[in-house]
C-alpha positions in Angstrom: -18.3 26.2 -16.4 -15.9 23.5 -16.3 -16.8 20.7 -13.9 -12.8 19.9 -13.3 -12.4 18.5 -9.7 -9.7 21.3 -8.7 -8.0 22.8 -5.5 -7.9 26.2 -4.5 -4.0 27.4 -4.6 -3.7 27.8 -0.6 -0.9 28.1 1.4 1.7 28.0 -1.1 5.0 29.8 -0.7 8.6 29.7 -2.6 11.1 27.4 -0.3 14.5 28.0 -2.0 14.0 27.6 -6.4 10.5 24.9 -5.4 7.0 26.2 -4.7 5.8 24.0 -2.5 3.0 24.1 0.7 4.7 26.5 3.1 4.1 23.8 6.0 5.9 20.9 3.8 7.5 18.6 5.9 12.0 19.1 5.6 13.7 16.5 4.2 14.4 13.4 6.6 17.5 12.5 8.1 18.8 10.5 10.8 20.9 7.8 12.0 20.7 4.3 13.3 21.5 3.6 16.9 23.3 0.3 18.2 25.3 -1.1 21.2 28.2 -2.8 20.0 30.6 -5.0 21.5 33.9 -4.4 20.0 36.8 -6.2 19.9 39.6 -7.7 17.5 36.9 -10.3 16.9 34.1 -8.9 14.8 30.3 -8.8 16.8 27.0 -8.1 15.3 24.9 -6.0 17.3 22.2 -7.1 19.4 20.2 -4.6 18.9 20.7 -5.0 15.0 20.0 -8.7 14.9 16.4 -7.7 16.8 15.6 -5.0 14.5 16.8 -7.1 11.2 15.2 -10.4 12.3 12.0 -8.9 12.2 9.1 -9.2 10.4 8.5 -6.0 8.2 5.8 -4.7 9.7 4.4 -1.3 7.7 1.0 0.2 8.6 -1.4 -1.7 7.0 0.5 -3.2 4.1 -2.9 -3.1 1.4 -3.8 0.3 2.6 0.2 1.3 1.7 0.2 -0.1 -2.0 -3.3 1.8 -2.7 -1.8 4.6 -1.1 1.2 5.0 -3.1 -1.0 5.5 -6.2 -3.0 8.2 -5.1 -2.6 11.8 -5.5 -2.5 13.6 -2.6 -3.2 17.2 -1.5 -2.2 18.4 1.7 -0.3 20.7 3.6 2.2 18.4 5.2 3.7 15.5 3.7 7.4 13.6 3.6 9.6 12.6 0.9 9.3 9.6 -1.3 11.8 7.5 -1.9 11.3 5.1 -5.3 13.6 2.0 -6.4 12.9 -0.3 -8.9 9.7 0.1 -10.7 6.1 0.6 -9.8 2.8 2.7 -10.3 2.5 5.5 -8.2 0.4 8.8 -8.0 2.1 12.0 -6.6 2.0 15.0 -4.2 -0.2 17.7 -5.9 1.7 21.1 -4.9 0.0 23.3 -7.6 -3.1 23.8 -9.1 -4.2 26.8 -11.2 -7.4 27.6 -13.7 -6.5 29.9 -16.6 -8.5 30.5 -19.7 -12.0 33.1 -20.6 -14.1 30.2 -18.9 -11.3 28.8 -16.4 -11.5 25.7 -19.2 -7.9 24.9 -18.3 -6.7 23.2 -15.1 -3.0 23.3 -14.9 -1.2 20.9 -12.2 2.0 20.1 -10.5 3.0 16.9 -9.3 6.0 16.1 -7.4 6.7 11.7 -7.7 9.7 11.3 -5.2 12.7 12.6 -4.1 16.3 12.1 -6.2 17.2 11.4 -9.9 15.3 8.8 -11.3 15.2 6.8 -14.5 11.8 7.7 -16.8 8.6 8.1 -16.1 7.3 6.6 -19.3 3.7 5.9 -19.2 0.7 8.5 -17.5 -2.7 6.7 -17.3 -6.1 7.8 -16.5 -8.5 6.0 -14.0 -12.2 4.9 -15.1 -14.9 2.8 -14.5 -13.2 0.3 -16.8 -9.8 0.5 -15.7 -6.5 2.3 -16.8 -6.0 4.3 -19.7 -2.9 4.8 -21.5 -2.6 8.5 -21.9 -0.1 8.9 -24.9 2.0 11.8 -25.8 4.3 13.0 -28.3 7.7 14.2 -28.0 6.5 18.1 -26.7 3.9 16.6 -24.1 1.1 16.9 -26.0 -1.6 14.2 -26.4 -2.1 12.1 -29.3 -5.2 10.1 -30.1 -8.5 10.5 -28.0 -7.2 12.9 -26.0 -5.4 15.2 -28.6 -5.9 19.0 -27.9 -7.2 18.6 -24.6 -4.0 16.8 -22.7 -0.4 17.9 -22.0 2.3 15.9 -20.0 5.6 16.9 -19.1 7.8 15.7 -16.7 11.0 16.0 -15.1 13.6 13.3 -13.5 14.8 14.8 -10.9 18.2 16.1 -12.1 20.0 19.1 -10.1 19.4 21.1 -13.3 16.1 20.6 -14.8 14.4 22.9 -17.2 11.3 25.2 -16.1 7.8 24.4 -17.2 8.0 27.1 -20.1 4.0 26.7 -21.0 3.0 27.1 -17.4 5.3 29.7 -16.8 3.7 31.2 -19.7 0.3 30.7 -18.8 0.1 30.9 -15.0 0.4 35.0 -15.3 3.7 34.8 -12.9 2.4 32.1 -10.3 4.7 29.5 -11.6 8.1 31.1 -12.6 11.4 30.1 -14.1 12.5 29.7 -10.7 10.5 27.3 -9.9 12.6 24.1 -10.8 11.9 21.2 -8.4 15.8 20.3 -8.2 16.6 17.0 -7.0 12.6 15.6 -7.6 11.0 14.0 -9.7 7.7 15.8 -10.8 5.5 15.8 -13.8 3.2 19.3 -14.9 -0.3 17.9 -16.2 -2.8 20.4 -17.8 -6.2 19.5 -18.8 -9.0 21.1 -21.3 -12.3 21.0 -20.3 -14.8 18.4 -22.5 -17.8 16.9 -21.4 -17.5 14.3 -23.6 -14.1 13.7 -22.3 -14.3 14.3 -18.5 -17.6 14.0 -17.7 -17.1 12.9 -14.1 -14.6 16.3 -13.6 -11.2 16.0 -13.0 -9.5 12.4 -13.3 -7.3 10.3 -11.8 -4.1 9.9 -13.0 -1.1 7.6 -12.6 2.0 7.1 -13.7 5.0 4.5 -14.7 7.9 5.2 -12.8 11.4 3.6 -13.4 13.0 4.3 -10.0 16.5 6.1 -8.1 19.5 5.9 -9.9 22.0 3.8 -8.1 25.7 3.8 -7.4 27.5 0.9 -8.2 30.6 -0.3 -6.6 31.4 -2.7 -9.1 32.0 -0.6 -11.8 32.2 2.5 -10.1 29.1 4.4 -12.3 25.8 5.7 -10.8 22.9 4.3 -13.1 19.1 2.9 -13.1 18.9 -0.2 -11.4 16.8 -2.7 -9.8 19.7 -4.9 -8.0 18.7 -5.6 -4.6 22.1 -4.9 -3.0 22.6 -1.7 -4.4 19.7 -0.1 -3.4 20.1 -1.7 -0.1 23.7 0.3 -0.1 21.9 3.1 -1.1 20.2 3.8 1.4 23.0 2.9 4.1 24.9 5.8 2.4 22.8 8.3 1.8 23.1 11.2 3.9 19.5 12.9 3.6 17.1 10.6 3.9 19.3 7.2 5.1 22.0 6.2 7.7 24.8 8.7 6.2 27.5 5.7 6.3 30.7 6.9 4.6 32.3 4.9 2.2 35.1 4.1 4.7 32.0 2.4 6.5 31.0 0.3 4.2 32.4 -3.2 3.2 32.6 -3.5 -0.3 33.5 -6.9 -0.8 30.0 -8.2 0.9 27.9 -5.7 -0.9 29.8 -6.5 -4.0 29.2 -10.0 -3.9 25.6 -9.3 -3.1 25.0 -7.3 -5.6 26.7 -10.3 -8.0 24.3 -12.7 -6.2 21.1 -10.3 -6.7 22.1 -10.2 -10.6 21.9 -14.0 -11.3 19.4 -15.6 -13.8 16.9 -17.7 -12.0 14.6 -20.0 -14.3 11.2 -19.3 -14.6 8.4 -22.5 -14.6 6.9 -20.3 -17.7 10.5 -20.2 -19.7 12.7 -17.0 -19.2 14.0 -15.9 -16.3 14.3 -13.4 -13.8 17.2 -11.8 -11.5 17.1 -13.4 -8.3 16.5 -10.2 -6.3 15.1 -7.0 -7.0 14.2 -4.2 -5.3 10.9 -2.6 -6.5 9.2 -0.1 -3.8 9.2 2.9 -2.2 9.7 4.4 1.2 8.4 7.5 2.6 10.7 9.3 4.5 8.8 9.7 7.9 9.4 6.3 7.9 12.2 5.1 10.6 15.4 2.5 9.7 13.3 0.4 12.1 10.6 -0.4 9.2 12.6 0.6 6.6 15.9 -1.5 6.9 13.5 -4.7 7.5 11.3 -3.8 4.3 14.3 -3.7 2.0 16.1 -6.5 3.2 13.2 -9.0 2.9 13.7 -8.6 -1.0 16.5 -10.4 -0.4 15.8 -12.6 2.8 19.2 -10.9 3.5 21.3 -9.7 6.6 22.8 -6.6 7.5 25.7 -6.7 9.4 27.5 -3.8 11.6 30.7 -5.1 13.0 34.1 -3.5 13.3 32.9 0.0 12.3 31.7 -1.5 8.6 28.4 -2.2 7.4 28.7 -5.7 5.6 25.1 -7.1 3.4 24.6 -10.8 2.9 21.8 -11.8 0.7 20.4 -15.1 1.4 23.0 -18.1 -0.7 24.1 -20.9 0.1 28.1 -19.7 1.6 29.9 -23.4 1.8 31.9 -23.6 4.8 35.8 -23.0 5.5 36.6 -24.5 8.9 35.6 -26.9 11.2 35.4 -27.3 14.9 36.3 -30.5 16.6 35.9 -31.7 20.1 39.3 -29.9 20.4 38.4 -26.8 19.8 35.2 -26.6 22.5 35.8 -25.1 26.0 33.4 -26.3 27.4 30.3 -28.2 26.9 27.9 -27.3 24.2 24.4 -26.1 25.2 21.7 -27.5 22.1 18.3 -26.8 22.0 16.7 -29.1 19.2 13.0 -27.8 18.7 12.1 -24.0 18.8 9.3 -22.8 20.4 5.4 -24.1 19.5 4.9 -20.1 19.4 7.8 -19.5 16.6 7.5 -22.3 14.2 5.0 -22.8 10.8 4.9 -24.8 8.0 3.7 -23.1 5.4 4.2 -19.8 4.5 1.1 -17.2 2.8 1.5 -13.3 2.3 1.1 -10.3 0.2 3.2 -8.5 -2.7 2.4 -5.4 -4.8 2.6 -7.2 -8.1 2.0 -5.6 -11.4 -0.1 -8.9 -12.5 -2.9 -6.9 -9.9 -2.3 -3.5 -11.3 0.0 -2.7 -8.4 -2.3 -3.1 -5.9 -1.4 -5.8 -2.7 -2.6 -9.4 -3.6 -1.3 -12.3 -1.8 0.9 -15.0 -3.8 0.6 -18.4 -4.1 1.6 -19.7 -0.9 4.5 -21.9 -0.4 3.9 -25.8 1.4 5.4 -29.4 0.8 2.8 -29.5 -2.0 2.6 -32.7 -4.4 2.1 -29.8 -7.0 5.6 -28.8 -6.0 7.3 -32.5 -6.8 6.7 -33.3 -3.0 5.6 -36.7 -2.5 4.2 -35.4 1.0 5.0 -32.6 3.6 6.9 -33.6 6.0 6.6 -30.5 8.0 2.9 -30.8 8.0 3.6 -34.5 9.5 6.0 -33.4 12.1 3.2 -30.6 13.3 1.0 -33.0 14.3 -1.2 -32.8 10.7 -1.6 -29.1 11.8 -1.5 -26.3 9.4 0.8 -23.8 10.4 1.1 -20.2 8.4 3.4 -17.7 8.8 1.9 -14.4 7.4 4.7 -12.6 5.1 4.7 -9.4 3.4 7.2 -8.5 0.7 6.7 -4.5 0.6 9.9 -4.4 -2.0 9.1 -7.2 -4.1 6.8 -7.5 -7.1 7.6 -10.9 -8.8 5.8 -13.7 -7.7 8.0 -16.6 -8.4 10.9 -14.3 -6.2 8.0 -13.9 -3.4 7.8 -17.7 -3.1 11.5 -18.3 -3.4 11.8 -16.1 -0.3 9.0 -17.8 1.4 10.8 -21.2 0.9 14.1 -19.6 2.4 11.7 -18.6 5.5 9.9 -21.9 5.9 13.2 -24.0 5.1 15.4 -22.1 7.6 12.7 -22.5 10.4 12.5 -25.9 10.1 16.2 -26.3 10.4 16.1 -26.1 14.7 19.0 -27.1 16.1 20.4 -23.9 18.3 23.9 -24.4 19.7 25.8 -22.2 22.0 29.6 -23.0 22.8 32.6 -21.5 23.7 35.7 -22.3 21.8 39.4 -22.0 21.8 40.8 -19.1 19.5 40.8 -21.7 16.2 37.0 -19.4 16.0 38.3 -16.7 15.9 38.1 -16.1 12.0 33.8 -16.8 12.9 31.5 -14.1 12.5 27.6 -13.4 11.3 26.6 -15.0 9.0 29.6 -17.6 8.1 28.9 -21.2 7.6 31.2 -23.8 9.7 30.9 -27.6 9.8 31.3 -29.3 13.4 31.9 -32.5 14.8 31.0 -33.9 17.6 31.3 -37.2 18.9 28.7 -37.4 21.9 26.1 -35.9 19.4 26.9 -38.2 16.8 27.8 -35.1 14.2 30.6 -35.2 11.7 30.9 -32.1 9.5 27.2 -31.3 10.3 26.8 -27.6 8.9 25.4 -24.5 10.9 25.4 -20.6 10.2 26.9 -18.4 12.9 24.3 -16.2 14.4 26.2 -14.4 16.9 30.7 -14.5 17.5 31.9 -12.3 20.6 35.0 -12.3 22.5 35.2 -13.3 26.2 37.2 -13.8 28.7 37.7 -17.3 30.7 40.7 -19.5 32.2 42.5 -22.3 31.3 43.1 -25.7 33.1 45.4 -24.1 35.5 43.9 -20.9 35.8 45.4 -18.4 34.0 43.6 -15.4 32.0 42.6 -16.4 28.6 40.4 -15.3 25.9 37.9 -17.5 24.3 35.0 -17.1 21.8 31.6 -17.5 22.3 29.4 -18.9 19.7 25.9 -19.3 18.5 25.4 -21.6 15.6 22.1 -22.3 14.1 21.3 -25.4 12.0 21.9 -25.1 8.5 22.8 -26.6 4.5 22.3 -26.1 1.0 18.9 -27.0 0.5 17.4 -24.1 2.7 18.5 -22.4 -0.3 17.9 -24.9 -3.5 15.2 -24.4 -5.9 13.7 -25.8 -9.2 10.6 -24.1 -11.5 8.9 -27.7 -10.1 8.3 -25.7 -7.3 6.4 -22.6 -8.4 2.7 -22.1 -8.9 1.5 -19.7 -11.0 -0.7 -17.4 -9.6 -4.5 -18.1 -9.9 -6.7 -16.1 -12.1 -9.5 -14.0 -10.5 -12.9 -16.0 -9.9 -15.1 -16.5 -12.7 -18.6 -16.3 -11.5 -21.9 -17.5 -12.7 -24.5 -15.3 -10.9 -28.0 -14.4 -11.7 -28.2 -10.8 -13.6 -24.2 -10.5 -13.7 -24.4 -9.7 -17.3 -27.1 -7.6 -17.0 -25.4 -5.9 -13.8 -22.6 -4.7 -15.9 -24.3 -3.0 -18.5 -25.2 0.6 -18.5 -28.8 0.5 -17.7 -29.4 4.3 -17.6 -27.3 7.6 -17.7 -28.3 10.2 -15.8 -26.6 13.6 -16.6 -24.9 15.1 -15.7 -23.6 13.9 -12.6 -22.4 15.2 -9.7 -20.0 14.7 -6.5 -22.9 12.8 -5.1 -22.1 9.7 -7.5 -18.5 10.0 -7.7 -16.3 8.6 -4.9 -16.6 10.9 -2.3 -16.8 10.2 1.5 -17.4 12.3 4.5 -14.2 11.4 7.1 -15.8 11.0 10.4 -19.7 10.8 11.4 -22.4 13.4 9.9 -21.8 17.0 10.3 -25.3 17.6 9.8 -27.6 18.6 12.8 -31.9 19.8 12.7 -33.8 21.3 15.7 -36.9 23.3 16.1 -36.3 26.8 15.5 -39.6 27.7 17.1 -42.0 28.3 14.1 -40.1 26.0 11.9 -36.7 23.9 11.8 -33.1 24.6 11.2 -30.4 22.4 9.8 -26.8 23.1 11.4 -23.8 22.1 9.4 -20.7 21.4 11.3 -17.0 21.7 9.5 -16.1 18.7 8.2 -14.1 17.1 5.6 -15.0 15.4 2.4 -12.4 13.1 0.7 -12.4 13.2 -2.8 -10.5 11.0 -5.6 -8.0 13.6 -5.3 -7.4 14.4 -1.9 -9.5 15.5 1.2 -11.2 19.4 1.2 -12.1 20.8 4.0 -16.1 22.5 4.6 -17.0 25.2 6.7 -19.7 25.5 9.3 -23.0 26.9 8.0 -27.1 26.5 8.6 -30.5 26.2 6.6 -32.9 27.9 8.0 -37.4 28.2 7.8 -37.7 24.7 6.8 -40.3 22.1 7.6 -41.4 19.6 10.5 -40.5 15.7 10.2 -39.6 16.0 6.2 -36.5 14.3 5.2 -34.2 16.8 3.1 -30.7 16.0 0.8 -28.6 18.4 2.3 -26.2 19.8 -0.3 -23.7 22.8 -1.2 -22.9 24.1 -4.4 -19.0 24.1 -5.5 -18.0 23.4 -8.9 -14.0 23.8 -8.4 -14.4 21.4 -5.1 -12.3 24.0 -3.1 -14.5 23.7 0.0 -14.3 26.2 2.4 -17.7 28.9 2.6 -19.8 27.6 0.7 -24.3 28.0 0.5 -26.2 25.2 1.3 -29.2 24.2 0.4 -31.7 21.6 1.5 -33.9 19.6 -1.3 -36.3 16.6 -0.5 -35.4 15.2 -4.0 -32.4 13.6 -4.5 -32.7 14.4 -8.2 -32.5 17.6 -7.7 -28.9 17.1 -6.1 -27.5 14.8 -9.1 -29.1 17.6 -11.2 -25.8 19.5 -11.8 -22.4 18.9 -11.7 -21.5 21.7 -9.5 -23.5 20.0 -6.9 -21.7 17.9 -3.7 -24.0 15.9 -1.6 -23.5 16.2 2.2 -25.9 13.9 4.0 -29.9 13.0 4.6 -31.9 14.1 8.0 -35.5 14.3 8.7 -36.1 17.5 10.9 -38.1 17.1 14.2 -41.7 17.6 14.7 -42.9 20.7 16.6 -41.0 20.9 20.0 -39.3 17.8 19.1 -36.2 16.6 20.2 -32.8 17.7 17.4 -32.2 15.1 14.8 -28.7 13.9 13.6 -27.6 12.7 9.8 -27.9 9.7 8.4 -25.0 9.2 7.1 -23.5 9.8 3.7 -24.7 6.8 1.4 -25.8 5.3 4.8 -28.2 2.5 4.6 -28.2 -1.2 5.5 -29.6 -4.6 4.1 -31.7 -7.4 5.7 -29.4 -10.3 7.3 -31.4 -12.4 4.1 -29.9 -10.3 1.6 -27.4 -12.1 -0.5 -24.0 -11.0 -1.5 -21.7 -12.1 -4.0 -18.1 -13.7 -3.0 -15.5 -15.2 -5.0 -16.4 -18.4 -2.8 -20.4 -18.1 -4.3 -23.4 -16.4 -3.1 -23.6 -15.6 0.7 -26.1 -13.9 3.0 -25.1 -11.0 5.1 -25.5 -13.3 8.5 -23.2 -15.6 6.7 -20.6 -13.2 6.0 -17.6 -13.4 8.1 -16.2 -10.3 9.8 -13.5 -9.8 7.4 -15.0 -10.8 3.9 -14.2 -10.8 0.6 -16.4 -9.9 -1.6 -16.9 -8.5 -5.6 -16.2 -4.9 -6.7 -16.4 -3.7 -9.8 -12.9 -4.0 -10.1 -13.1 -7.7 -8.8 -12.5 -9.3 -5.3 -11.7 -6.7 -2.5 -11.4 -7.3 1.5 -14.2 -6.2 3.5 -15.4 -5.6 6.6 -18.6 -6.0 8.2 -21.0 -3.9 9.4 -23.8 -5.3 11.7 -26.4 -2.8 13.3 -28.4 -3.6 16.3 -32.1 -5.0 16.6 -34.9 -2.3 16.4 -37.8 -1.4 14.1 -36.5 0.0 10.8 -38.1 1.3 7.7 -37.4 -0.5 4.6 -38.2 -1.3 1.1 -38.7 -4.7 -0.3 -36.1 -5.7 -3.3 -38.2 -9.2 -4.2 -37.4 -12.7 -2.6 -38.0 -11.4 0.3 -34.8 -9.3 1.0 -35.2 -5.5 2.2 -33.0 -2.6 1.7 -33.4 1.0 3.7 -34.5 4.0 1.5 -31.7 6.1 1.4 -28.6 3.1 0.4 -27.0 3.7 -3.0 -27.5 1.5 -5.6 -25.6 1.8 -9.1 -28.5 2.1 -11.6 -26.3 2.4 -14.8 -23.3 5.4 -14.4 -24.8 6.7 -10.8 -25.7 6.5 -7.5 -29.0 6.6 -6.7 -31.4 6.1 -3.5 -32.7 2.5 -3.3 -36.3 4.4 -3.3 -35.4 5.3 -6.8 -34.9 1.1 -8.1 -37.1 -0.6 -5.5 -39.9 1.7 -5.4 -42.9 0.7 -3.1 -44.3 0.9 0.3 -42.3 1.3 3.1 -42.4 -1.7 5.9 -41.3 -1.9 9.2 -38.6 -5.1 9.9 -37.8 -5.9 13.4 -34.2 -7.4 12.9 -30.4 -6.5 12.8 -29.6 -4.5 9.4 -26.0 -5.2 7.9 -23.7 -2.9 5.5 -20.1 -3.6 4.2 -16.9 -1.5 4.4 -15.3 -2.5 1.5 -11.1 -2.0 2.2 -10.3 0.2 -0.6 -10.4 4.1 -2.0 -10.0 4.0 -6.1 -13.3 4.4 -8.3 -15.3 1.2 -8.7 -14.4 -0.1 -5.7 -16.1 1.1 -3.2 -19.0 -1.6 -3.7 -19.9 -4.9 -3.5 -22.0 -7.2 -6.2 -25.7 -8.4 -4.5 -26.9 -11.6 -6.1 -29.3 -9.4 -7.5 -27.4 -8.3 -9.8 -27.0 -4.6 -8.5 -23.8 -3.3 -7.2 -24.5 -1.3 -3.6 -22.6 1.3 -2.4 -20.2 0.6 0.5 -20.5 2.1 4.2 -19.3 5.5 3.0 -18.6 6.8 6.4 -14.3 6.9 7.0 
């Protein structure tokens, strides 16, 4: 029987021409709220200027970019919205097993919502990376996986063509109605080979050339990754944007954004690149409040709403057209020439989702007065006092990292620039508004043509000399010039390449030591979400073991597991509780309680729950201990792109060496008390039941270190590693072994 990771077809129902989950989340839609004060003289909103000066802030930025690759299963899930280009997975919304032996596995897809422009590469996932998954011109696979692979996919068009082979083989599950109009979506089917998949069903990713965009300019709708337009894009769209009309938009400012996002910008390297791109994706339970933020840091741009138009300025240097003078002040200027302690910084460090990391979050060189940079020292550094100051950035939209610290010098130049004036002026500012440039001089401050950007314009009402009614304008003017906005290739830094390490058994650690076959769930990357389900009391003449519901979260997605006990067994033994399902489609399942762990890596069919120990005769009820639970001494050393570490050197968050490379950790310290463990030589100690890789799998550290069991009166520590994709979940010992993260989510 094939040993395909597959999901039972549940819940699915026909929703217009799409089969989709019959609890699939509608189509987002809804529109930005702001308090405006209107008149002649254009105002940005203050509530816009708090929502667009922030920081993006998206859930857990590194958790996002891994998330966007995977493909998910579930019941209830939005939109996604893709510009520019990427790596992403997709929302699996179908899944069928035809053929004598159910040898075929036949799946749906859907990438994101609207027309897109290609999806021109499908990889698979494995333990030594991606895989290009070629195919010819009718989907099917060529090379390796020839006769066992077909790919097809549609771009999201309002007319695409039906899935003729699945409509052919899915005995009138899939029909010719069932079109996916307006989404992207790919069909994937897969023959079963052991040779081929011997871990079951892979994970697959694609290359995805984003939304088709409509251009003002030339008034054509076509693949791009300008900034602007995408920016305008979303203002305008009316399903999952703000639904501005075009009598709502100011063309002339998007226009000349979108002129500004398609200049050339040198490259240290040779080449260049467009100064801003959009390359990202949104889901569409996502509010304007994240979204707007996200899409305009790709620019380091504003958004302006002011006399019922929506004007975009991306960040350039605008030279100014009028000048105030001592005549034009009503009033006397309020200036503030420092900035708060709690809002300044002098350097500036963050994250991007950059292809050079296999789309996954990595932070970018950050961006100082460096002498690397042509700096002969930084002056910022001097005026903090010598203090290093960060600001923490993340670019969600951005993928280039010479763009990511041009944008981080815009931040850090901008701040530094402190001056804050507020002034009310005759009606000579009237032509003022968000975000102009204008040169002032003033004599008591010594300023002639000194250059500031507007930040806020409003009219108000005040009276002259003699009393009388008249209007003025009130302005706030920030400190400004050119150079916020200059740059040379002097100033970028390449990124650097991963850490090379010299540790004792590396080599050794990365070869295949031994295969054990076939393997099962219990050595693929699977994870119980939430504590042990698993439960054992004294049943009177013997002991029971209770199985609670629970969930289990494959590569694939999560699959829930019924309730369910084992029954006559034995006093204070420790079992491998277990349940046989070969199609992982959870639900009732048998299981089954073994006290060797063999036995459960024995087939492929097999998925591994948890470990208990039953109670003795009258004995209080045990609990689990914890899918791949187990712990190391505080002696035990761990690799680290900084060297070799103990545990109870380790800081809180770590970093530490997957399989895959560095990966962010956290740790995991448990309290004092007698615990069994094994010895691993030079005098570090492991607890019986932790995973250790010995070659392709998983296996108990009783299994490598065997020996005695000792008693050690001390803390015990594990790691979380923070990530989800095969070979990651792990961290490098200086033994040379990899061990198996805390595997409880």
């Amino acid at each position: 029987m094939p040993a395909f990771v597959a999901a039972a077809i549940l819940g699915l129902a026909s929703v217009g021409s799409y089969l989709l989950p019959s609890v699939f989340v509608p189509l987002f839609a809804s529109t930005l709220g702001t308090t405006l004060v209107i008149g002649s003289l254009t105002t940005l909103a203050n509530s816009a200027i708090g929502l667009l000066q922030k920081k993006p802030h998206l859930p857990s930025f590194a958790q996002d970019a891994q998330t966007r690759q995977l493909n998910i299963r579930q019941t209830v899930a939005p939109w996604r919205v893709i510009y520019g280009e990427g790596r992403y997975g997709g929302i699996l919304v179908y899944v069928q097993l035809t053929g004598a032996s159910n040898e075929f596995i036949h799946m749906v897809f859907v990438h994101c919502s609207g027309e897109i422009e290609d999806i021109p590469k499908m990889y698979f996932v494995n333990d030594a990376g991606l895989e290009e998954v070629p195919v010819d011109g009718s989907g099917d696979a060529t090379g390796k996986y020839a006769g066992y692979v077909h790919w097809e996919k549609r771009l999201g068009t309002t007319s695409p063509a039906a899935y003729s082979s699945l409509v052919s083989d899915s005995g009138g599950k899939w029909t010719n109605n069932h079109l996916g109009k307006g989404h992207a979506h790919s069909y994937v089917r897969l023959k079963w080979s052991a040779d081929l998949f011997p871990n079951g069903l892979p994970e697959i990713r694609w290359d995805i050339k984003g939304r088709k965009l409509f251009d003002h300019r030339t008034a054509s709708t076509a693949y791009s990754r300008n900034w602007a337009l995408a920016v305008r894009d979303y203002i305008t769209d009316t399903t999952y944007g703000l639904g501005a009309t075009a009598s709502e938009i100011d063309d002339s400012s998007f226009d000349a954004a979108a002129n500004l996002s398609d200049e050339d910008v040198s490259l240290a390297g040779g080449g260049s690149e467009k100064r801003y791109t959009a390359n990202g994706m949104f889901e569409t339970s996502a509010t304007p409040g994240s979204i707007i933020p996200s899409l305009l840091s790709a620019g380091a741009g504003q958004l302006v709403y002011s006399g019922g138009k929506w004007s975009l300025y991306g960040a350039a240097w605008r030279s100014p057209t009028v000048t105030l003078t001592d005549d034009d002040f009503h009033g006397p200027l309020s200036v503030e020439t420092r900035i708060s302690r709690r809002d300044i910084f002098n350097g500036v460090k963050g994250m991007i989702v950059s292809p050079a990391n296999s789309y996954q979050a990595s932070d970018f060189p950050p961006y100082y007065q460096s002498t690397a940079r042509g700096y002969g020292s930084d002056a910022y550094l001097a005026e903090d006092g010598g203090e290093r100051i960060w600001r923490d950035v993340e670019y969600p939209f951005t993928t280039s990292i010479p763009t990511a610290q041009r944008l981080s010098k815009i931040q850090l130049e901008r701040v530094r620039r402190q001056i804050t004036v507020k002034c009310r002026c005759r009606l000579t500012a009237y032509q003022l508004s968000p975000p102009d440039t204008v040169r002032v001089t003033h004599s008591r401050f010594g300023w002639t043509n000194k250059t500031f950007e507007v930040a806020e314009a409003a009219w108000t009402p005040d009276r002259d000399a003699q009393g009388n009614p008249i209007l003025a304008v009130d302005l706030t003017l920030r400190e400004s010039d050119a150079n916020v906005y200059a740059w040379s290739t002097s100033e970028e830094e390449s990124q650097p390449a991963a850490p090379t390490l010299s540790v004792p058994n590396l080599a050794v650690a990365l070869q295949p030591q031994k295969t054990l076959q076939p393997v099962s769930a219990a050595n693929r990357s699977s994870a119980l979400v939430g504590g042990s389900p698993v439960t054992a009391s004294d049943a009177g003449s013997n002991a029971t073991i209770s199985i609670a519901a629970f969930n289990m979260r494959f590569g694939f997605g999560t699959v829930g597991y019924n309730s369910g006990s084992i029954t006559g067994l034995a006093y204070t033994t420790r079992y491998y509780v277990y349940c046989v399902d070969p199609f992982f489609r959870g639900g009732a399942v048998t299981y089954l309680a073994t006290t060797s762990f063999d036995t459960v890596v024995s087939s492929s069919a097999n998925v591994y729950v948890d470990v208990i120990t039953t109670p003795a005769a009258a004995g209080p009820p045990t609990g689990g201990g914890g899918s791949g639970g187990g712990c190391f001494s505080g002696n035990t050393r761990v690799v680290t792109p900084s060297g070799i570490k103990r545990f109870d050197e380790l800081e809180q968050v770590c970093a530490v060496i997957t399989k895959r490379g560095p990966r962010l950790a956290d740790l995991i310290v448990h309290e004092e008390r007698s615990w069994q463990v094994l010895a691993m030589g030079d005098g570090e100690f492991v607890t019986p039941d932790h995973l250790i890789c010995d070659g392709d799998a998983w296996i108990p550290a009783r299994s490598v270190f065997p020996g005695p069991l000792k008693l050690l009166a001390d803390k015990l520590y594990n790691l979380h590693v923070r990530a989800e994709e095969p070979g990651e979940q792990n961290y490098l010992l200086a033994n040379g072994r990899f061990a198996h993260n805390s595997k409880v989510l």
